[in-house]
N, C-alpha and C positions, 0 to 999 in steps of 0.2 A: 607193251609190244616186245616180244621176243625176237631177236634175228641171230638165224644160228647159219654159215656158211658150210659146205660142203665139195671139196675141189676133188674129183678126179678127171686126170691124163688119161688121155688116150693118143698115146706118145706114137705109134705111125703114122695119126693125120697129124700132128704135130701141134695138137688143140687142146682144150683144157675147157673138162665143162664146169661150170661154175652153178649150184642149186643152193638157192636163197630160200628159206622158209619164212614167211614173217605172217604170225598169225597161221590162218589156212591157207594161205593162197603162196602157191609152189611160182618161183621166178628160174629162168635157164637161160646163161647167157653163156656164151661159145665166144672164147677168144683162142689166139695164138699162140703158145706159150713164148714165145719173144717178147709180146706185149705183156704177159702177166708180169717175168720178170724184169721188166723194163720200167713197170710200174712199181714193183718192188721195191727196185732200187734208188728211183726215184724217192717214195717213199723213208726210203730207210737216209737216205744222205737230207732230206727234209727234219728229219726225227734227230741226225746229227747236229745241223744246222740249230733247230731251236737249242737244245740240252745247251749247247758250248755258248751260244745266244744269251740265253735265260742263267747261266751260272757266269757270263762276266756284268750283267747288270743287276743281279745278285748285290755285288760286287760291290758296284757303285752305286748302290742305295744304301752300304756301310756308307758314313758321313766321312770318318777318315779317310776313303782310297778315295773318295770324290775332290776332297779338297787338295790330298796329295798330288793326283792325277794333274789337276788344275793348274796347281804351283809349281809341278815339273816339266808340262806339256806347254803353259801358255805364259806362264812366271805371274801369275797371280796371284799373290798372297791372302787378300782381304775379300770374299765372296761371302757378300752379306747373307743372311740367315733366310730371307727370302726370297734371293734369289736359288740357295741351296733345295729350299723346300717346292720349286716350280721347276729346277731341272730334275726333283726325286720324283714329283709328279710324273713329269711326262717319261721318267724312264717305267716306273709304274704300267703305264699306259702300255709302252713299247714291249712293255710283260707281257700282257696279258692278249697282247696281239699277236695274228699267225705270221709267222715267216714272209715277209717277202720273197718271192719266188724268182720277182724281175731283179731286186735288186742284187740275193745271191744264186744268180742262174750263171757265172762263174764257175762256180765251187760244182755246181751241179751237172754242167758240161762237163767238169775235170772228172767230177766221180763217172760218170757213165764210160769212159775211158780206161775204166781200168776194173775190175773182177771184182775187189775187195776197199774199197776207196776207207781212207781215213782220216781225219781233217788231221791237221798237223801245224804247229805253231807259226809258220809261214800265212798261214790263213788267217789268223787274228786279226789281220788287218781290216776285212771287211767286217768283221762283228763291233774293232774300236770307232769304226768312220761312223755308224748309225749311232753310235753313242758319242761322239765330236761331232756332229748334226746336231746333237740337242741341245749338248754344252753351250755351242757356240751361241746360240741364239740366245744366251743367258748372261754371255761376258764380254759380247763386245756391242 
């Protein structure tokens, strides 16, 4: 199946037609353009959200910044081999799942607030806490 989109404005009603082809059969759907780029943006702070996501659990499926993490965040030195291998798991897991949406609808209100949103190192905090949820359930 092919699906190929095609958008134009028709910028005085202030609408946006949207023609989907898939196969033969032609689809037309008529939004606002507030709503296209509303979803957009949405979108596009989602696509941030996972990258920055997915590159610090990256991270801590190297074994060294997991242990490091551990021994400087909770002073653990000794995290046996199988407990390492079932928080790699479930970060694995946390991979290959999509965004929670409830959990950073934060970040997601802040981006609609502003034109050009950027995540920025102050935010790290909600990408370490889903990974200190995991941890935790493995060291104490």
């Amino acid at each position: 199946m092919r699906l190929r989109s095609v958008f134009s404005y028709i910028c005085m009603a202030k609408t946006a037609e949207v023609k989907l082809n898939i196969g033969t059969v032609n689809y037309f759907i008529y939004m606002s353009i507030d709503t296209l780029t509303a979803r957009g943006q949405s979108m596009n702070i989602i696509d941030q959200i996972r990258e920055r996501r997915n590159d610090l659990i990256k991270d801590f499926l190297d074994e060294r910044t997991l242990i490091n993490y551990v021994s400087e965040q909770y002073k653990i030195t000794d995290l046996s081999p199988m407990k390492i291998q079932f928080i790699k798991n479930e970060l694995k897991d946390l991979l290959a799942s999509p965004v929670d949406a409830e959990f950073f609808k934060p970040l997601i209100d802040e981006s609609k607030k502003t034109d050009n949103f950027i995540l920025e190192d102050y935010h790290d905090k909600f990408f370490y806490q889903e990974i200190m949820f995991i941890i935790k359930n493995y060291i104490y």
